[in-house]
N, C-alpha and C positions, 0 to 999 in steps of 0.2 A: 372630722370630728374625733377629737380625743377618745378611747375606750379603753374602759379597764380589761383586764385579764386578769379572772379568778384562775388559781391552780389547777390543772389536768386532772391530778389525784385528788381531789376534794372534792362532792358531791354539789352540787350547784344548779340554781334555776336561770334560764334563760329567755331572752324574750322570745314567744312563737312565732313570729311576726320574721325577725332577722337576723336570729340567734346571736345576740350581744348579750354577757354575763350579766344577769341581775342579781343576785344573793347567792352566798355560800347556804346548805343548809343548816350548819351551825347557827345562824343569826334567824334561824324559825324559833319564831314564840310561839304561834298557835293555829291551828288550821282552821278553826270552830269561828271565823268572820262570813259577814254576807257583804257585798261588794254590791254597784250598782245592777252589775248582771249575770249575780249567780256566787256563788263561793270564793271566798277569798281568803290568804293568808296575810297573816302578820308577822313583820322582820323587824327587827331592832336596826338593822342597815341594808342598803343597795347602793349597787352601783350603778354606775351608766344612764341615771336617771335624770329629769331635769325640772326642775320644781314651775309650777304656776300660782299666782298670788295668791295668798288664801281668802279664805267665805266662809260664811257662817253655813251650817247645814247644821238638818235636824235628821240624826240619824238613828235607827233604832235605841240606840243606847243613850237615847240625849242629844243636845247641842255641844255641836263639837267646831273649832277653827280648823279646818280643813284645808291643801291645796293639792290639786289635782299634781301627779307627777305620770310622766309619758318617758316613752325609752327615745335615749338622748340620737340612738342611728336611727330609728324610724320613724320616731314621731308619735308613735303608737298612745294615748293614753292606757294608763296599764293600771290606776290606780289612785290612791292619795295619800300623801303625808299627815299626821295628827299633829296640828300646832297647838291647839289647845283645849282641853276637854272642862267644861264647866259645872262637870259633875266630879266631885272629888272619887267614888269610885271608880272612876274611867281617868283619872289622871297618869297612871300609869301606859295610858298610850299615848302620851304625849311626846313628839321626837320620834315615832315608830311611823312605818308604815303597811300600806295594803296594798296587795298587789294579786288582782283579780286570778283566779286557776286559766280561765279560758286565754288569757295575755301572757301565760308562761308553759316552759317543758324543763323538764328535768334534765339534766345532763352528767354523764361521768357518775359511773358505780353504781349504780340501782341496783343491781342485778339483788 
């Protein structure tokens, strides 16, 4: 399986699972999500992901088109893409996604 590689030098989330790159931190929108099971963030991009069909769900914020996306090396679901939010305030996460805290670790620079 194909995988990307984020930069050494650039602060980066990875999957916990089997540390394949998922996001640069540059591309966090926001920490302030709830995910299926527990906190989650929002990125405007990832990588290494692998999208499943989407479905409607009713999610705190409203009904939203939804598809589940999992890390492309483990298989992990880790989260879901927003296809389409049917509340014009929430359209802004459309094309974003969530990617559960408990399904990633930071890597490179924290310090």
């Amino acid at each position: 399986t194909f995988r990307s590689y984020l930069p050494r030098s650039l602060r980066t989330y990875s999957c916990v699972h089997c540390r394949a790159h998922l996001a640069r931190h540059e591309e966090l929108i926001s920490k302030s999500f709830q995910g299926s099971h527990g906190r989650a963030y929002l990125f405007n991009s990832v990588v290494n992901v692998g999208c499943g069909p989407a479905e409607q769900r009713l999610l705190l914020t409203g009904l939203h088109s939804v598809a589940d996306i999992f890390c492309q090396s483990c298989k992990t679901t880790l989260g879901w893409k927003y296809e389409q939010a049917f509340e014009s305030s929430q359209k802004y996460k459309e094309g974003k996604f969530i990617i559960e805290m408990s399904h990633m670790v930071k890597e490179n620079g924290w310090d």
